[in-house]
N, C-alpha and C positions, 0 to 999 in steps of 0.2 A: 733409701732401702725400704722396701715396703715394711709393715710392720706384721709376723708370724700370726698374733692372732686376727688380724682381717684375712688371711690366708687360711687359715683353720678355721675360722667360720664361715668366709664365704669362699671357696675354693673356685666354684663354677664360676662366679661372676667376675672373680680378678682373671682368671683364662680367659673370659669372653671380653673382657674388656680391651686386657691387650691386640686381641686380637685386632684391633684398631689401629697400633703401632705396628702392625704385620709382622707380632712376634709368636712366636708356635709356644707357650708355656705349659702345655699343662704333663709333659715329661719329669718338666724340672718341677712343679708344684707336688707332681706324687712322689719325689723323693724327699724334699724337703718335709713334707709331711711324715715321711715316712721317719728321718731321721731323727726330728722332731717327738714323735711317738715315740720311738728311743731313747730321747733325752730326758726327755718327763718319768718314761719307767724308772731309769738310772737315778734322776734327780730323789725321787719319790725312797728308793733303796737306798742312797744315800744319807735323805733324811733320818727314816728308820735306822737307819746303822748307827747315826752318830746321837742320836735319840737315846737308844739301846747304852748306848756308851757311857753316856750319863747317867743314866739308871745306875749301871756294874758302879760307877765310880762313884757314887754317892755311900752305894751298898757294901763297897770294900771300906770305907770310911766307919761307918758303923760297926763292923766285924770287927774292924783292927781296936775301933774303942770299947767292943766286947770282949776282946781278949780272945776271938774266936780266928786264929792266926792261920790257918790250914784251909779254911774256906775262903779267905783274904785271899792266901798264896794264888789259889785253883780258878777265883775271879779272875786275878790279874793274868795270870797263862791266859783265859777266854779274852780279857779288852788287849792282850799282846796281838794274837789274831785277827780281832776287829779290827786292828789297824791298818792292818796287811789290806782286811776287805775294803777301808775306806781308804785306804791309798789307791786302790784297783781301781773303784767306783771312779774317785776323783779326779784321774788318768782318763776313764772314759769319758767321762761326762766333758772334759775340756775336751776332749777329740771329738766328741757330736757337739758340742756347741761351736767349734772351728769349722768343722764340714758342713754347719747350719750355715753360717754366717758365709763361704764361701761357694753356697750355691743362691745366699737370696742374695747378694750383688750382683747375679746376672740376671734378674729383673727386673725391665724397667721401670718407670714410675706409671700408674694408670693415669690415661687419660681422662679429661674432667668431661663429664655428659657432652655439655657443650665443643664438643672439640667433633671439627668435620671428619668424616670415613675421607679417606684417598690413600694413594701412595708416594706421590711423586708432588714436588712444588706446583706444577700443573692444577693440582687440585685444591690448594690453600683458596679460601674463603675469603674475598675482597670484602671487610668492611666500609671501608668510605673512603671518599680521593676527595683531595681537598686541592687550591692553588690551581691557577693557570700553564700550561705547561709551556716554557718560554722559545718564542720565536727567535733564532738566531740571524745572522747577519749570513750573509753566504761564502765567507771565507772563514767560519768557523771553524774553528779544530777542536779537540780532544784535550783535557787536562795534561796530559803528557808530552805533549805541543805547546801547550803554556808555557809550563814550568820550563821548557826549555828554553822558547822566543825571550821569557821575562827574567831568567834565572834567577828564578825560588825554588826549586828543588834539582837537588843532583842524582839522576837513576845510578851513573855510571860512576860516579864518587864512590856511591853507597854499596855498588856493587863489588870494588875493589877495594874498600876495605872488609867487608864482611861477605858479600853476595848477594842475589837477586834479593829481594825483597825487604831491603834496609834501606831507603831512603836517606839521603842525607837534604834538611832541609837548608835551604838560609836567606839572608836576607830578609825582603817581604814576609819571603814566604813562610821563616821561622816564628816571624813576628806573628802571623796570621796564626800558627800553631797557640801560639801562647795565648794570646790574645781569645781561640777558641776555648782551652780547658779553664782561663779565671773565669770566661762569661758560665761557663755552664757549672763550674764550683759557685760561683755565687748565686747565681738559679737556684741553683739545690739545697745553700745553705739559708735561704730567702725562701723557703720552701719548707724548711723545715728539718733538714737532713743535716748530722754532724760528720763534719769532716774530718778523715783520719786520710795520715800519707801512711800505707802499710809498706813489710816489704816487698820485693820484686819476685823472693824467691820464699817456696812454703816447703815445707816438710810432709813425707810420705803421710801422714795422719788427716792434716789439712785438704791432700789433693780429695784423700778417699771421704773425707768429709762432704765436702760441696760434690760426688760424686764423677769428679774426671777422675778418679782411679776404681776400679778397671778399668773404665768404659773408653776413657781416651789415652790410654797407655802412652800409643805411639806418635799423637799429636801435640803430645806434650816435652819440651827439653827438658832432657834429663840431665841435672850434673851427676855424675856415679859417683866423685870419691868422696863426695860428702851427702849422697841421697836427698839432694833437695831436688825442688821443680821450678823453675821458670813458671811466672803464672801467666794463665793464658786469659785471665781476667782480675782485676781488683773485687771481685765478686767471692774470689777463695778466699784472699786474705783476710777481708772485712767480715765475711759472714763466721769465718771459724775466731774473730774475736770473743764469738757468744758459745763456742763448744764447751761442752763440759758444765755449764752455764744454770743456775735455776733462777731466773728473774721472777719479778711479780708481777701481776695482771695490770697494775695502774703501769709499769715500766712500758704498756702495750699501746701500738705500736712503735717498734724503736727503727727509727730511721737513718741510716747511713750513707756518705758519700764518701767515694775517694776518687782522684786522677791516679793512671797508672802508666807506665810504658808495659804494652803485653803481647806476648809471646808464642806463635803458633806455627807449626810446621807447616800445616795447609796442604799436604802431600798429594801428588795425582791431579793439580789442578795445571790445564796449561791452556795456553790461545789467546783471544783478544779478553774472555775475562779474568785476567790476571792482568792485565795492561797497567803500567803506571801503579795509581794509589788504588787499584781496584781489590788488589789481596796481598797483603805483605806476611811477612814472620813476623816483622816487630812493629807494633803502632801505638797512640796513645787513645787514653778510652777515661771517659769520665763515668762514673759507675752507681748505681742507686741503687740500696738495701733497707731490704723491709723483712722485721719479727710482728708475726701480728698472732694476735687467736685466730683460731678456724673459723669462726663466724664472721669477722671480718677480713679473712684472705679476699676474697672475690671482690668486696669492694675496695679493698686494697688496690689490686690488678688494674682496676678501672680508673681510677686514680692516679696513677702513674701513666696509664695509657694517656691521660690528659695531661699530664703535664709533660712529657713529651711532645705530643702534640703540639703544645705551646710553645715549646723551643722552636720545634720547626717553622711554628708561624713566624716566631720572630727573626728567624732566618730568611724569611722570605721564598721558602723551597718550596715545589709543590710536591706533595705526597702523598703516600697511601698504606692505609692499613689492613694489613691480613691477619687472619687467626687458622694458624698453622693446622693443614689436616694431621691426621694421626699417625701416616707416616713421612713425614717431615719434622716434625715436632721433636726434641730432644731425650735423652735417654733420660734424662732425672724431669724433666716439665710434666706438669698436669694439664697447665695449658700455656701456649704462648703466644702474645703479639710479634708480631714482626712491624718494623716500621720502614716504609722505602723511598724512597726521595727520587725523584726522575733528572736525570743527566740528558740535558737537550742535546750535548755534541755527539754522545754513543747513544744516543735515540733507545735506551732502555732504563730501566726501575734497578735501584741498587740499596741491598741492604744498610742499614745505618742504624738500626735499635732492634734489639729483642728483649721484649718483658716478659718474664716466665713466673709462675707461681708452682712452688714446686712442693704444695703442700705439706708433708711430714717427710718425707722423700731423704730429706738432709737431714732434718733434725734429728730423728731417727739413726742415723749413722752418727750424727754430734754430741746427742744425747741432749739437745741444747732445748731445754723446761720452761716452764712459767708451773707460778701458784695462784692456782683462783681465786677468789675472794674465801670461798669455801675453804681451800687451805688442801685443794687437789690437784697433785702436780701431774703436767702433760704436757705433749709434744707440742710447740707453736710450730706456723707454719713461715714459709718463706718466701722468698718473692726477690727479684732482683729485676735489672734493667739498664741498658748502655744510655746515657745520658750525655755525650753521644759519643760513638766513635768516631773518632776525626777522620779519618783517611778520606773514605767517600762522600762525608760531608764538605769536606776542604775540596775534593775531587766536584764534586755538582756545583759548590761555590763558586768555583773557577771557571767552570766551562756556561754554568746559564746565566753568572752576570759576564760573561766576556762582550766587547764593543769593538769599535771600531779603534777606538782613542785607546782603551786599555780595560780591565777588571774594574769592575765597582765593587765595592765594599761594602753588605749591609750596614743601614743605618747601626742597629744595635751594635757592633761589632767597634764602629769608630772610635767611641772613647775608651776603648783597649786596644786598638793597632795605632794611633795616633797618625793615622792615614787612611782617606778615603776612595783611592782609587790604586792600582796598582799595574804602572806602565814602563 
């Protein structure tokens, strides 16, 4: 959630900036202002009231130990009324601070300088491609032809006990699952990051926290009779560890990891890409979090970009990296990496990492502090990053070391699958 006074003193420039995420704000900015300037008159009158109030009640105090019982009385009749008025005021003031708080959550988060003009993935900004993009054999298939010929994954399992998009893994191929989330948990915690198993499911507070409430209502499962959420990343749970939170400057940067199984409708998507592991409801996702000051968010970003990076290398993937234009980029991001991996059997680039620095954006909604050395408390900023999601990773695995004989297994990967080939 943006924060009201960058709104109130720069008005023009968070309109102009959205306007990069090709969102129209400057309707909803002149009201919020406008509510805004009603909140502040009220707050101001309420002040003064209960100000006033103390005064009478000090003053009826002295009366009564003068003996002066009649002027006593005629105070208290007047702070009887005051109260009436500051019941009124305080009635208001929560109704403009609620109508405040329910128009700037439909704001996105501003894009950072650096973030490209576009509107569509078309226009995302290729940073660098790295890796050779692998020549296959000519009776090549598709990960979903794998898993079938070698059976490690079951479509139709998964389908019948739950529905499209629940895999059921096994064999190899569970093994291969595992095998993925300890390499990249000990990457991470070799790296620096502390690992938490949070839970699955987060409470209304949480989702609106890390920003999927409102923004992703209907992409997110709901349970109703207990109002929780299925999370649609270990990025909720982790980060609202620190809500509510005032750490200290030296606790800076605090870095987190967790594995999650996670959760997503993915509605309206149909065709060849949803094929197989290309987009499920339910996957698993090893997940990186960063609390840092504002002065080092950005080299934060950069840092994480690289050590992704290095995962991939050691995966042996070829890939490439974009920095999302502004209309692609997400509703709470300032700015984000994407990281894509090439799939030789479907001859395209598939997502597999998005790093986002989401400035004050959440913290802001978390309330989640640091105190300077100065002893001045403020908003840190935030930062997250899929480390990796398996699906498409496991998906490009399968399809660009396929052979003739069977699946090779990257080297790194062998001593967690206790198998180097998979036929």
């Amino acid at each position: 959630m943006l924060q009201i006074s960058l709104i109130r003193e720069q008005k023009e420039q968070v309109a102009q900036a959205l306007k990069k995420k090709n969102f129209d704000a400057a309707e909803i900015i002149e009201r919020i202002l406008e509510v805004d300037q009603q909140r502040r008159i009220t707050q101001k009158k309420l002040d003064d009231t209960l100000a006033e109030s103390k005064i009478m009640a000090r003053e009826i105090g002295t009366l009564m130990k003068s003996g002066q019982q009649e002027k006593a009385n005629k105070l208290r009749e007047e702070t009887s009324r005051g109260k009436i008025v500051v019941k009124e005021l305080q009635d208001k003031l929560a109704q403009l601070e609620s109508e405040q708080e329910s128009l700037l959550v439909l704001l996105p988060n501003m894009p950072h300088d650096t973030v490209p003009a576009g509107n569509t993935p078309d226009d995302n900004e290729v940073v660098t491609q790295e890796g050779e993009i692998t020549e296959l054999h000519q009776d090549a298939v598709p990960h979903w032809e794998l898993a079938t010929k070698y059976d490690i994954i079951d479509f139709e399992a998964g389908t019948k006990i739950t529905g499209a998009g629940f895999p059921v893994y096994k064999g190899k191929g569970a093994k291969l699952q595992r095998a993925l989330i300890s390499f990249f948990l000990d990457e991470a915690t070799q790296a620096g990051y502390t690992e938490y198993q949070p839970p699955l499911m987060v409470n209304e507070a949480s989702a609106y926290g890390t920003g999927q409430l409102p923004d992703k209502d209907g992409q997110m499962y709901h349970v109703t009779l207990d109002n929780l959420y299925m999370i649609p990343t270990a990025e909720v749970p982790v980060t609202n560890l620190f809500r509510d939170v005032i750490l200290q400057e030296n606790q800076l940067p605090a870095r987190s990891t967790a594995y999650s199984a996670c959760f997503r409708r993915e509605a309206g998507s149909y065709g060849k890409d949803v094929r197989g592991l290309n987009r499920l409801h339910q996957f698993d996702k090893v997940e990186i979090v960063q609390l840092t000051t504002p002065e080092a968010s950005y080299q934060a970003l950069e840092e994480m970009r690289e050590y992704v990076t290095g995962l991939l290398r050691k995966l042996e993937l070829p890939f490439r990296i974009l920095n999302l234009c502004g209309g692609d980029i997400s509703f709470a991001s300032a700015k984000t990496y994407d990281m894509e991996v090439f799939s030789a059997a479907q001859n395209r680039w598939l997502e597999v990492s998005s790093i986002s620095n989401f400035e004050t954006f959440q913290s802001n909604r978390m309330k989640l502090r640091y105190k300077t050395k100065e002893g001045k408390t403020i908003l840190a900023h935030t930062l997250n990053g899929s480390a990796l999601a398996l699906p498409r990773i496991l998906a490009a695995l399968l399809e660009n070391n396929q052979t003739e004989q069977g699946i090779k297994i990257p080297k790194v990967l062998v001593p967690y699958t206790g198998f180097d080939n998979i036929s």
